[in-house]
N, C-alpha and C positions, 0 to 999 in steps of 0.2 A: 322046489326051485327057490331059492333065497334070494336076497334083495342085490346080490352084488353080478349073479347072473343076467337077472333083469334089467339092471343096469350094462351089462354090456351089450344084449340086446336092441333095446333101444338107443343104446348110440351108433350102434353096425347099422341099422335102418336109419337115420339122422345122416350117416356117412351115407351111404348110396344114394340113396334121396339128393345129398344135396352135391355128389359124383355124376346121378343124372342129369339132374339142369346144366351141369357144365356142361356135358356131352351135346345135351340137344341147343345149348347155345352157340357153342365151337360150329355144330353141321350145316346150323342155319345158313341157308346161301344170301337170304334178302335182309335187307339193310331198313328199316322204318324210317329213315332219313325222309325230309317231305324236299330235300334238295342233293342231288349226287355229287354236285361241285359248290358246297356248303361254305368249305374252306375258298376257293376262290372269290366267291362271292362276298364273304368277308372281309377279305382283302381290297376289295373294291369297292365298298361299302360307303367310304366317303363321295367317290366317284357319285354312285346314285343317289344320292342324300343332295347332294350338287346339283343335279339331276331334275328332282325333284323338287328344291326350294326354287328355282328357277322357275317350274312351270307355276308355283305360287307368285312371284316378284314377278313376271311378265304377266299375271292372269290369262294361262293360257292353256288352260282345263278343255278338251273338245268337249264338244254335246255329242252322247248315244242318243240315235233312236235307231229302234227297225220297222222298216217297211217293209211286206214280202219278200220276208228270207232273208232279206240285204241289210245290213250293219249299215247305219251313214253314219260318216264321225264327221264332224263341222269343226274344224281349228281356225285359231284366231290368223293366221299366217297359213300360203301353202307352206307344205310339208312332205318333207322325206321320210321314209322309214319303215318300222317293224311294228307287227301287233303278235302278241302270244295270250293264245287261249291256253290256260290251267284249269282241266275238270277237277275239282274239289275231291271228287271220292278216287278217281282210276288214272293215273298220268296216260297212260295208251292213247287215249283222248287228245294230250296235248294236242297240238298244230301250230303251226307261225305263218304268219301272212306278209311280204312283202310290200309296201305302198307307195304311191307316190300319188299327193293330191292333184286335181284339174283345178285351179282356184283353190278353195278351201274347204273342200268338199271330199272326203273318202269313203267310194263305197267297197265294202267285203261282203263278198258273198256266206250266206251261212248255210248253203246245203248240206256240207260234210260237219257241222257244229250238230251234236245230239242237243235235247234238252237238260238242263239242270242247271244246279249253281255251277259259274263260271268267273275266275280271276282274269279280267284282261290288263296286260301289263302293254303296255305303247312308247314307244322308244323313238323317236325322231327328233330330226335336225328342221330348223329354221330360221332362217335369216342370219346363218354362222352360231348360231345357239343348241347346246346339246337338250333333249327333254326326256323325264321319264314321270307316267303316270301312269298308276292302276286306279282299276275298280273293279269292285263286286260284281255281277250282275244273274240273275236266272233269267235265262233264255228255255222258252217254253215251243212246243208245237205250235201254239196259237198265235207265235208270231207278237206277244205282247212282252214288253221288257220292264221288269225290280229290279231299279238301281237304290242300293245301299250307300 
């Protein structure tokens, strides 16, 4: 076999090889996106950035704690709104909670919350003000809460 065979050899396997990866790229059904409406979200980016400085300029950060099971978030104002749990590793997990404070006081139940790291994003209205704020948190069996 001489050097020009071998040469074409090795570029027919170079060729396939890299015909396969297309293939099994094109069949892939799932998407690695850590968001499926990425682009909207972008789009509105200033929206929560707005959102967000707000809940800095009014200092209006709630306190977590948990007490058996139950999430209490304390806001500086009552409050209207939404909480969304993001499990870190499996979205299935996701959930959204509904709220509305008595005073300034919200409690959410966490029986259907597994343990592990958890992004809570918190989206309410107060006193005609729009707010959005996350945080980290690992929620454990034991009912003890790491905030980051």
């Amino acid at each position: 076999m001489n050097w020009g065979t071998k040469i074409c050899i090795g570029l027919g396997l170079f060729m396939s090889f890299i015909i396969t990866l297309a293939v099994l790229m094109m069949r892939s059904s799932s998407d690695d996106l850590v968001e499926s409406d990425y682009y909207e979200k972008g789009i509105a980016y200033d929206q929560d950035y707005n959102r967000k400085k707000q809940v800095e300029e009014d200092q209006a950060q709630p306190k977590l704690e948990i007490k058996d099971h139950v999430l209490q978030v304390t806001f500086t104002q009552p409050a209207v709104g939404q909480v969304r749990f993001k499990h870190s590793s499996d979205k299935k997990f996701d959930t959204q909670m509904d709220f509305q404070s008595q005073g300034k006081l919200v409690e959410l139940p966490l029986k259907d919350i597994r343990s592990g790291q958890w992004r809570l994003i918190f989206e309410w209205q107060s006193n005609g003000k729009n707010y959005l704020f996350e945080k980290e948190m690992f929620i454990s069996a034991a009912d003890h809460i790491t905030v980051k």
